[in-house]
CHARMM-style PDB file with segment names, atoms N, HN, CA, C and O in Angstrom:
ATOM      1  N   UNK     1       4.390  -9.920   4.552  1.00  0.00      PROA
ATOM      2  CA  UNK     1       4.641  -9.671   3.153  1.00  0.00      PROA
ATOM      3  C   UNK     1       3.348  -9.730   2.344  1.00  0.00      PROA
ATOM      4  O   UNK     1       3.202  -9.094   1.300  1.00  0.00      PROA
ATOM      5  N   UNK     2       2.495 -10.457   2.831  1.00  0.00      PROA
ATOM      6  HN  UNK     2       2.614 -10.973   3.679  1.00  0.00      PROA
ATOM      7  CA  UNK     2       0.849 -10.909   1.923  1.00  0.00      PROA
ATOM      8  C   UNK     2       0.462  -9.537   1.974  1.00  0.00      PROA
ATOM      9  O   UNK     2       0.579  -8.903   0.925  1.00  0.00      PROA
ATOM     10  N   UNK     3       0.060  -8.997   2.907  1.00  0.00      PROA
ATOM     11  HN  UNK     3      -0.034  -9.512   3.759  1.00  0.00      PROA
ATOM     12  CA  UNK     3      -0.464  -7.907   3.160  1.00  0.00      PROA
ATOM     13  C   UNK     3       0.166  -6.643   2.540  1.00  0.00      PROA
ATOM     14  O   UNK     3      -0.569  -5.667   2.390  1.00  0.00      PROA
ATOM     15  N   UNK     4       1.480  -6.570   2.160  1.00  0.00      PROA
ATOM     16  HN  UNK     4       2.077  -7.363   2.282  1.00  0.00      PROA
ATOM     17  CA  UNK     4       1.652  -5.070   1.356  1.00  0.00      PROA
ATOM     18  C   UNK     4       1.254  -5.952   0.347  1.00  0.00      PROA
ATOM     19  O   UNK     4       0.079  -5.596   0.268  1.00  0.00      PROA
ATOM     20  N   UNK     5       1.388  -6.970  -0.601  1.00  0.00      PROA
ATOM     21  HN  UNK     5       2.343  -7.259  -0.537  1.00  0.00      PROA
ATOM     22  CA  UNK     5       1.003  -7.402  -1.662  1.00  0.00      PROA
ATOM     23  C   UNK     5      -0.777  -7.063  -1.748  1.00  0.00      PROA
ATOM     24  O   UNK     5      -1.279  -6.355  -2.621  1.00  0.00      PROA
ATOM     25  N   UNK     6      -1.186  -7.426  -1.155  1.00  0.00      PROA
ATOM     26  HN  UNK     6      -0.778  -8.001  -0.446  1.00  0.00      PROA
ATOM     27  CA  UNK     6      -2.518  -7.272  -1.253  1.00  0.00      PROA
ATOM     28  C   UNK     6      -2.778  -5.670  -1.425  1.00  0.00      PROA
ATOM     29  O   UNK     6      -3.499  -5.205  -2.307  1.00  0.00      PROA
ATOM     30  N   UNK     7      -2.132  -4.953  -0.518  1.00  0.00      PROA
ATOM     31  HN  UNK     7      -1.547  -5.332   0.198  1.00  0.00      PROA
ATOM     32  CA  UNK     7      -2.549  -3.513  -0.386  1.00  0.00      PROA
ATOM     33  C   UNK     7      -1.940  -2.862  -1.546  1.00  0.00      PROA
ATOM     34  O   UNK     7      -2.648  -1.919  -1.900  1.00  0.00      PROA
ATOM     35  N   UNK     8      -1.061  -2.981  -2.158  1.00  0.00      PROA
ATOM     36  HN  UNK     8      -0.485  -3.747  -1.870  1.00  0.00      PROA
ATOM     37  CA  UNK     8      -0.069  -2.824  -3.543  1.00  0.00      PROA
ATOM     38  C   UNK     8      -1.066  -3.936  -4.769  1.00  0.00      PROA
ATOM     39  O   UNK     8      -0.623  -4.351  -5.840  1.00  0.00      PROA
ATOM     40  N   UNK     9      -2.230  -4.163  -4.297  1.00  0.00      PROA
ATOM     41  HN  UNK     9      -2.589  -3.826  -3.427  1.00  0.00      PROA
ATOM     42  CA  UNK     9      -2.786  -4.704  -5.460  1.00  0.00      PROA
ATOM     43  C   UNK     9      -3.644  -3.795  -5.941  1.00  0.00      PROA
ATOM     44  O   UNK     9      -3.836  -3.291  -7.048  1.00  0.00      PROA
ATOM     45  N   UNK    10      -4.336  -3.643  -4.390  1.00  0.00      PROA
ATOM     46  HN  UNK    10      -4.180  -4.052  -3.491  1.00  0.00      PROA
ATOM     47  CA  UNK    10      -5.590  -2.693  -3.828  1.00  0.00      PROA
ATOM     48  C   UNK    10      -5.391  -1.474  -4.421  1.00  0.00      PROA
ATOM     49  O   UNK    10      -6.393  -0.912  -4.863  1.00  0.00      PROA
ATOM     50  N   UNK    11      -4.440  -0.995  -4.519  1.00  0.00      PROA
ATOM     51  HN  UNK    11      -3.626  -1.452  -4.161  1.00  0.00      PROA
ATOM     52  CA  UNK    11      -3.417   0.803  -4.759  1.00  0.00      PROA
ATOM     53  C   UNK    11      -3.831   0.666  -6.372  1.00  0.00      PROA
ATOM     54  O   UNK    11      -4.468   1.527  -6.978  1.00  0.00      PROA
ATOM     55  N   UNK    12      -3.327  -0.628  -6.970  1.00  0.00      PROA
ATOM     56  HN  UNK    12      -2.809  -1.328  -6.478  1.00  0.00      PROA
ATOM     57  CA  UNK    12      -3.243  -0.836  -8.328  1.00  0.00      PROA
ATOM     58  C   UNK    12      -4.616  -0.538  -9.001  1.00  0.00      PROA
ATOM     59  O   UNK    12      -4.708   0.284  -9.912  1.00  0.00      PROA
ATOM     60  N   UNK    13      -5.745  -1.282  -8.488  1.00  0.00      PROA
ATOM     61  HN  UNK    13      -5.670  -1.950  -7.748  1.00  0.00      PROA
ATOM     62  CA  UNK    13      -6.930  -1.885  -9.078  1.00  0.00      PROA
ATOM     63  C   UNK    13      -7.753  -0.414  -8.914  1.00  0.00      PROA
ATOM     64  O   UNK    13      -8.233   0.287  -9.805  1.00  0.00      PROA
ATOM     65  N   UNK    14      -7.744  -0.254  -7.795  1.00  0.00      PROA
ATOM     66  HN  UNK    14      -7.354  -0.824  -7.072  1.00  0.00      PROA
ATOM     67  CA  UNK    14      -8.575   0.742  -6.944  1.00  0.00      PROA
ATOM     68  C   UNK    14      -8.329   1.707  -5.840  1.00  0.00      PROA
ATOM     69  O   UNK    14      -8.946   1.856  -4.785  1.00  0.00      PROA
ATOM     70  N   UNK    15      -7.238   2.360  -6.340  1.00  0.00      PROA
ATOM     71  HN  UNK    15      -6.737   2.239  -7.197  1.00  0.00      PROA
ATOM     72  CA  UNK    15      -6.639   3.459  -5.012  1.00  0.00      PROA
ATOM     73  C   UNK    15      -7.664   4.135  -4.522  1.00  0.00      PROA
ATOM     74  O   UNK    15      -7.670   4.240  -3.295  1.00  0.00      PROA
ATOM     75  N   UNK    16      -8.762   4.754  -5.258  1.00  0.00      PROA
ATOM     76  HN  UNK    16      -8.757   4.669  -6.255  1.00  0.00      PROA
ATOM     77  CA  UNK    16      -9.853   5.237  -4.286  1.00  0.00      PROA
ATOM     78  C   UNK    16     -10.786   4.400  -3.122  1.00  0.00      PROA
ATOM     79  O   UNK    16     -11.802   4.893  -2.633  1.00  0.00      PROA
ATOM     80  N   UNK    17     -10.325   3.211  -2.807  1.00  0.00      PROA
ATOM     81  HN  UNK    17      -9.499   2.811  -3.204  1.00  0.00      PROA
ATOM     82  CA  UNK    17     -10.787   2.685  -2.114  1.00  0.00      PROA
ATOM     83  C   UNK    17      -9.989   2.551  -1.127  1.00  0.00      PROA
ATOM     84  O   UNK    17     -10.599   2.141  -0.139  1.00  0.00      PROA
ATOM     85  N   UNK    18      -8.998   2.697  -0.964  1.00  0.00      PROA
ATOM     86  HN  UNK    18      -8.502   3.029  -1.767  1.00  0.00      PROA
ATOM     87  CA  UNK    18      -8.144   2.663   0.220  1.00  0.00      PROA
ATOM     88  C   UNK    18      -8.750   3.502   1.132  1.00  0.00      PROA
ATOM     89  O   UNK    18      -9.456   4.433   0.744  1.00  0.00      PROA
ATOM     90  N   UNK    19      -8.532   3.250   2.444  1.00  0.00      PROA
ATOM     91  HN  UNK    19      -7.959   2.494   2.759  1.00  0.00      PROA
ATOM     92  CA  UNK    19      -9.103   3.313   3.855  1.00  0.00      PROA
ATOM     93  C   UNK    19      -8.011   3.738   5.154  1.00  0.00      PROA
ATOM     94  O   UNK    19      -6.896   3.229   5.267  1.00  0.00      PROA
ATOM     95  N   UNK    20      -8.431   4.511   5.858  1.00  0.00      PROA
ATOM     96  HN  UNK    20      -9.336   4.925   5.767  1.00  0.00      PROA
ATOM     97  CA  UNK    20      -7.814   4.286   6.545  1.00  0.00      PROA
ATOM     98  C   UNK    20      -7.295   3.036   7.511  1.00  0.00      PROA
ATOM     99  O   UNK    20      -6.325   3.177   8.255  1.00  0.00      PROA
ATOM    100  N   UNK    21      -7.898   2.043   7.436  1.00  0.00      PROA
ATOM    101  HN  UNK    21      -8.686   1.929   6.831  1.00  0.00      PROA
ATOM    102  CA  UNK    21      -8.315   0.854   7.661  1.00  0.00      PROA
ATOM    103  C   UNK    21      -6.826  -0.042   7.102  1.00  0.00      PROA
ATOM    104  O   UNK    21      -5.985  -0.725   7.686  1.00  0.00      PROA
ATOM    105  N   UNK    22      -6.978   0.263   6.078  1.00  0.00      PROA
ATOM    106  HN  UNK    22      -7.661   0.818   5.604  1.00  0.00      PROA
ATOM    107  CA  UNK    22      -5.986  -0.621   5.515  1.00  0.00      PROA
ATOM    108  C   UNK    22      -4.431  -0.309   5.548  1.00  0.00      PROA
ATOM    109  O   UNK    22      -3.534  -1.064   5.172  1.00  0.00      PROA
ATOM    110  N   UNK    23      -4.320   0.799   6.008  1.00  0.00      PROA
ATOM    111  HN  UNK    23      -5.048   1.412   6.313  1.00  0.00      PROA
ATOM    112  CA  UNK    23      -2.911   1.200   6.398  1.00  0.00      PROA
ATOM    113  C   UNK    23      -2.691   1.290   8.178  1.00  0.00      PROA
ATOM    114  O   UNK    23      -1.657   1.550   8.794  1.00  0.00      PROA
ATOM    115  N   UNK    24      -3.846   1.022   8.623  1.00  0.00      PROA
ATOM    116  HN  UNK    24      -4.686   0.811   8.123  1.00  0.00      PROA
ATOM    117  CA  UNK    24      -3.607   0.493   9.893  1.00  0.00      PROA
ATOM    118  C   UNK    24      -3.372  -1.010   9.969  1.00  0.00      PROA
ATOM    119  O   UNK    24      -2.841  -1.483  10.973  1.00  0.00      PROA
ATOM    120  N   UNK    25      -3.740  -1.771   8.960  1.00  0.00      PROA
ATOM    121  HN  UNK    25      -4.171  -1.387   8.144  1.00  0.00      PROA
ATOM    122  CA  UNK    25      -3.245  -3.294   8.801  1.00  0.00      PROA
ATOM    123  C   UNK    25      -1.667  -3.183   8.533  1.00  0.00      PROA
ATOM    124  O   UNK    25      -0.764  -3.900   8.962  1.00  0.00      PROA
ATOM    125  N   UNK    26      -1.611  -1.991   7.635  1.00  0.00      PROA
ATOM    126  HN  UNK    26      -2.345  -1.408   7.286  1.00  0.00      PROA
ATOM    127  CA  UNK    26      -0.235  -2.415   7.576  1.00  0.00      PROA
ATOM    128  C   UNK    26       0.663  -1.806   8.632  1.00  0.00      PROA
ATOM    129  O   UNK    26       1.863  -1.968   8.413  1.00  0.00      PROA
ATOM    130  N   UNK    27       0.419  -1.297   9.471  1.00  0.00      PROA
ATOM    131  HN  UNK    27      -0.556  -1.164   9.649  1.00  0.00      PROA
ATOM    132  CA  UNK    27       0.918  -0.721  10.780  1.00  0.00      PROA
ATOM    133  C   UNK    27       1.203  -1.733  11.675  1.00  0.00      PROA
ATOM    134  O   UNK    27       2.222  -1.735  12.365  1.00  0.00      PROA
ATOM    135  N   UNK    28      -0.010  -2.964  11.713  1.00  0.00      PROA
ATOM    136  HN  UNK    28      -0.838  -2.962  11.153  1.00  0.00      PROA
ATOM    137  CA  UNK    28       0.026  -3.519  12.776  1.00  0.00      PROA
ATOM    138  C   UNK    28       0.828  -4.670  12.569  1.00  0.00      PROA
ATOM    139  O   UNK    28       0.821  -5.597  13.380  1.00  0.00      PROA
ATOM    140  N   UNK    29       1.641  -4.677  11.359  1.00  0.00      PROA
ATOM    141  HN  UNK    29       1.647  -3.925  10.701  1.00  0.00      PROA
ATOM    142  CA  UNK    29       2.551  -5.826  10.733  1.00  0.00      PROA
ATOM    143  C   UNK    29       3.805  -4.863  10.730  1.00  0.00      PROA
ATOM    144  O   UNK    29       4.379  -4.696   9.654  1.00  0.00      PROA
ATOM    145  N   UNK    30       4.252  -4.243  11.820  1.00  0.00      PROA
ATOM    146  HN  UNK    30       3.786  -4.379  12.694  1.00  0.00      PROA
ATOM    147  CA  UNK    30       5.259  -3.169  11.942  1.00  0.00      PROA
ATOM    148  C   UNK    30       5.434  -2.596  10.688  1.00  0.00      PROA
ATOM    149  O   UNK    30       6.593  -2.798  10.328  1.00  0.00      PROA
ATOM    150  N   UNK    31       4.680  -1.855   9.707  1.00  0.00      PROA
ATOM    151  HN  UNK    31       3.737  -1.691   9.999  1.00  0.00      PROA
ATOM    152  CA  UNK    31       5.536  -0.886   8.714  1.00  0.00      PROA
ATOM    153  C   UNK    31       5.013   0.479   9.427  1.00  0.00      PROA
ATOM    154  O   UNK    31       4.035   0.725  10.132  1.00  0.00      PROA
ATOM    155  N   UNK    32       6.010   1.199   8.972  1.00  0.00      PROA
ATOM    156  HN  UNK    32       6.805   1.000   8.399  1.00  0.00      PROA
ATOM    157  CA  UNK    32       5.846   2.640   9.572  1.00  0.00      PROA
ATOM    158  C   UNK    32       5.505   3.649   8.134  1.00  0.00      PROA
ATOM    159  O   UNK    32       5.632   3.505   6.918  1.00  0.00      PROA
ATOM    160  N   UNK    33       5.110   4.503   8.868  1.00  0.00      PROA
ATOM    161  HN  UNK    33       5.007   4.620   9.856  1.00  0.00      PROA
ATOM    162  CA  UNK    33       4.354   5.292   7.303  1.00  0.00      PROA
ATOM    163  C   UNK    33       4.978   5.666   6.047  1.00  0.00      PROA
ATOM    164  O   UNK    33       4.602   5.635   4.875  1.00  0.00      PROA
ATOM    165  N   UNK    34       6.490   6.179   6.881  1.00  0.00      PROA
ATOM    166  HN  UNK    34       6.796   6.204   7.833  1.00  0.00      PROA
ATOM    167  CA  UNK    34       7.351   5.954   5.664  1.00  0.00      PROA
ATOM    168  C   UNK    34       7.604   5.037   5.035  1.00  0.00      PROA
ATOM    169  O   UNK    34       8.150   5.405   3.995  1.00  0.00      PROA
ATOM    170  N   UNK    35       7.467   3.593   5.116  1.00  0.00      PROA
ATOM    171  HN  UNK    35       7.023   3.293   5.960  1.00  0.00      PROA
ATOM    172  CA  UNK    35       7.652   2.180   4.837  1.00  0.00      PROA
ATOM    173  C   UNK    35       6.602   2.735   4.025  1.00  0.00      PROA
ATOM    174  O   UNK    35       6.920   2.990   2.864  1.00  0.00      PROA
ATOM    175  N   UNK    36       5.236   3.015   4.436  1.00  0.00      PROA
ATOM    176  HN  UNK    36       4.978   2.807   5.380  1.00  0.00      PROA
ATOM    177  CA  UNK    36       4.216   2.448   3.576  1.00  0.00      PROA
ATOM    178  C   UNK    36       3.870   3.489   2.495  1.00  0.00      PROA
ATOM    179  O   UNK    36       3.148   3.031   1.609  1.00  0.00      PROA
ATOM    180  N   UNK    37       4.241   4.875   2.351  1.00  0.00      PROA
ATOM    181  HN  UNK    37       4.827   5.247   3.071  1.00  0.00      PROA
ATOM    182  CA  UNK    37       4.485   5.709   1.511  1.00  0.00      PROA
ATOM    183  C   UNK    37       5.430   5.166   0.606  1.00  0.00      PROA
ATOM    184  O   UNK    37       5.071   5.238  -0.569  1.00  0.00      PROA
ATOM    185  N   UNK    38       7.082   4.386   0.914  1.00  0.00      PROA
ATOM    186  HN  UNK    38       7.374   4.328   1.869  1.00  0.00      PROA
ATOM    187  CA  UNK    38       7.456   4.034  -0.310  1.00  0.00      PROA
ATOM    188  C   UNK    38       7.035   2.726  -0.673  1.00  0.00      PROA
ATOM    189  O   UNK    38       7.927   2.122  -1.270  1.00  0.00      PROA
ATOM    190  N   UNK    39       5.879   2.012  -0.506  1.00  0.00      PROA
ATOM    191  HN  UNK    39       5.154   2.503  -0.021  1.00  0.00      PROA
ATOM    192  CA  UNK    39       5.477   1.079  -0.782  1.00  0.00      PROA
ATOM    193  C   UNK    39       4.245   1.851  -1.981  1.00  0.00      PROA
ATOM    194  O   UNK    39       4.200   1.479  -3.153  1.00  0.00      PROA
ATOM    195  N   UNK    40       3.532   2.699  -1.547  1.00  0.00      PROA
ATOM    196  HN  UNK    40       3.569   3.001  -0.594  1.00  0.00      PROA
ATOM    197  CA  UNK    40       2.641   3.476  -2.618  1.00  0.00      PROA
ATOM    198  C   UNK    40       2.968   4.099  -3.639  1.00  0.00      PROA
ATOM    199  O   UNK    40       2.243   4.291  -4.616  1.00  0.00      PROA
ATOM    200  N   UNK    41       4.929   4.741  -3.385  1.00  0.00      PROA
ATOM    201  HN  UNK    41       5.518   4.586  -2.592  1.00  0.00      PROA
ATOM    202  CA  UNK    41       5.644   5.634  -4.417  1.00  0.00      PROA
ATOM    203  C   UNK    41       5.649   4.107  -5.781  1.00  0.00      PROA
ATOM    204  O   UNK    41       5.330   4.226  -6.964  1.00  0.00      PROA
ATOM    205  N   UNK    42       5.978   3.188  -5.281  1.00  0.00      PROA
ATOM    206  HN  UNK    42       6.238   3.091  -4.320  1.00  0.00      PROA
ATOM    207  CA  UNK    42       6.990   2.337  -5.990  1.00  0.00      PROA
ATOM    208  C   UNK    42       5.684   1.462  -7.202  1.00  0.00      PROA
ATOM    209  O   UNK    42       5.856   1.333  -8.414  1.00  0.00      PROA
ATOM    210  N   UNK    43       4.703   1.080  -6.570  1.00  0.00      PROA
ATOM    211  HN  UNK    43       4.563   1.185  -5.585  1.00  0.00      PROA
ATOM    212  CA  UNK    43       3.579   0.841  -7.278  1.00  0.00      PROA
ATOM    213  C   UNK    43       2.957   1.841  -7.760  1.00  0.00      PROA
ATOM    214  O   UNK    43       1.989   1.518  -8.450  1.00  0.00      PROA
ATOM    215  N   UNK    44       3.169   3.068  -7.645  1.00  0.00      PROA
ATOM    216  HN  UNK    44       3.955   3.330  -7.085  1.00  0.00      PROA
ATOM    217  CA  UNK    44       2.754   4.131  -8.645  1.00  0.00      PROA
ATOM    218  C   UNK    44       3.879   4.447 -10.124  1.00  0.00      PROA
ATOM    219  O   UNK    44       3.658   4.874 -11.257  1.00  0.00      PROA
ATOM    220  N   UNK    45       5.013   4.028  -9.466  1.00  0.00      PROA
ATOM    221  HN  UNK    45       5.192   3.681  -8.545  1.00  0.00      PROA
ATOM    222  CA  UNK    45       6.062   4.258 -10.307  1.00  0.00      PROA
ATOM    223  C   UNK    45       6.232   3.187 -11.466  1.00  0.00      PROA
ATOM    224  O   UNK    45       6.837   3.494 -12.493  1.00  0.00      PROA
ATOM    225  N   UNK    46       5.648   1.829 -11.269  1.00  0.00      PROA
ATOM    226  HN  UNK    46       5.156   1.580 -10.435  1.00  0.00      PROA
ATOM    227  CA  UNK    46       5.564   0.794 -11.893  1.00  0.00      PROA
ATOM    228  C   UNK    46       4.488   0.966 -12.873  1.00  0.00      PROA
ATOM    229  O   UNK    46       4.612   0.544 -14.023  1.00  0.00      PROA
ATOM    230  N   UNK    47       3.178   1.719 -12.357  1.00  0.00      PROA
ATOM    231  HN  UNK    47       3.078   2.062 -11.423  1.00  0.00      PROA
ATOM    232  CA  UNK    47       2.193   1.456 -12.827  1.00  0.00      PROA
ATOM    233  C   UNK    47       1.699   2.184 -14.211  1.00  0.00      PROA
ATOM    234  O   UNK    47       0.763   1.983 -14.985  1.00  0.00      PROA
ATOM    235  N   UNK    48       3.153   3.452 -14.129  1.00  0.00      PROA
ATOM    236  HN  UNK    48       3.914   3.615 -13.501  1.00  0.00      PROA
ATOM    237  CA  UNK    48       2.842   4.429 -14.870  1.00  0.00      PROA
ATOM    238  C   UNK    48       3.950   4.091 -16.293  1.00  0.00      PROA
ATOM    239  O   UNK    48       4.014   4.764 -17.322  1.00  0.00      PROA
ATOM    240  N   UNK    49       4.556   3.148 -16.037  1.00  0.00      PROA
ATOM    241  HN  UNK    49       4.504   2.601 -15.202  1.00  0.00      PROA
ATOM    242  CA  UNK    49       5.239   2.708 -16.880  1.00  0.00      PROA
ATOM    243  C   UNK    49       4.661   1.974 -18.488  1.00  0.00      PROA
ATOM    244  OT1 UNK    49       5.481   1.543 -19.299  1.00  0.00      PROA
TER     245      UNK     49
END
């Protein structure tokens, strides 16, 4: 759970810094891409609020 938090901070502060790197962290904590696409929809959707 730390880890989408962190990466859903990361998205927030600084989406151009995201990596491929960092969605292989979240891979290796079983989310699958679709997991982690609506993890990026939902903090975009918040953010624009």
């Amino acid at each position: 759970m730390r880890s989408i938090l962190e990466f859903a901070e990361k998205v927030t502060l600084a989406a151009y810094t995201v990596q491929p790197s960092d969605l292989d962290l979240l891979r290796s904590h079983g989310l699958d891409d679709e997991t982690i696409f609506d993890v990026v929809e939902i903090v975009g959707f918040f953010n624009s609020a």
